[in-house]
C-alpha positions in Angstrom: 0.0 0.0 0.0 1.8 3.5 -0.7 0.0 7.0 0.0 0.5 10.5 -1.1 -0.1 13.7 0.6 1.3 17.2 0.8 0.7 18.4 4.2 1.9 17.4 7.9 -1.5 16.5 8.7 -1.1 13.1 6.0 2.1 12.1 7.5 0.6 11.6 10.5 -3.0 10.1 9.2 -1.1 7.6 7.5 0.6 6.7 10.5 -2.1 6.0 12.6 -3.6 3.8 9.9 -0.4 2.0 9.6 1.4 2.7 6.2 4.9 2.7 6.9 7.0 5.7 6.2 8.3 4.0 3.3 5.8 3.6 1.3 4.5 7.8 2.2 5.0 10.0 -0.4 4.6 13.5 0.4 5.1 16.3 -1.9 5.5 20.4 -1.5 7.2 21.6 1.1 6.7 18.8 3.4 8.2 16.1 1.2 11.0 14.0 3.6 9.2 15.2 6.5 9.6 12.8 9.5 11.2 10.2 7.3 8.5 10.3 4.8 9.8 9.7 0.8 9.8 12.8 -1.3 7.8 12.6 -4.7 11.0 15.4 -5.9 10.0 17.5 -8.9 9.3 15.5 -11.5 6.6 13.0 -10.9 6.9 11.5 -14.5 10.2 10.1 -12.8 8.3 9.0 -9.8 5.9 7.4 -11.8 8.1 5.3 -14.0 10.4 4.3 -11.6 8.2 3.9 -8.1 4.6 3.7 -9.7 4.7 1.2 -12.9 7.8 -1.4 -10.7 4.8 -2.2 -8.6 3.2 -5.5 -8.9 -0.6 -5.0 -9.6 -2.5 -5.4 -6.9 -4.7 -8.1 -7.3 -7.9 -7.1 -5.6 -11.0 -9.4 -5.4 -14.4 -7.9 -6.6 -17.9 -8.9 -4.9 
């Protein structure tokens, strides 16, 4: 599971529901904020590199 934010407020939301800091992206002026990964500026870098190496979830439908 990864999330993304942009303020201080996300970092610590995604905390209490248990995403590790690894896997939080924050970007703006926050981004690396309490050990949080930084999106940089270019997100078309982000995306190819972080975004498309992830395995596709494989989520059941009812």
């Amino acid at each position: 599971m990864r999330a993304y934010g942009n303020a201080q407020t996300d970092i610590q939301a995604y905390a209490d529901a248990g995403i590790s800091k690894q896997q939080t992206y924050i970007l703006g002026k926050y981004a690396g904020d309490d050990n949080t990964q930084t999106v940089g500026d270019d997100y078309t870098h982000h995306f190819t590199t972080v975004v498309t190496a992830t395995q596709e979830a494989k989520c059941k439908q009812k």
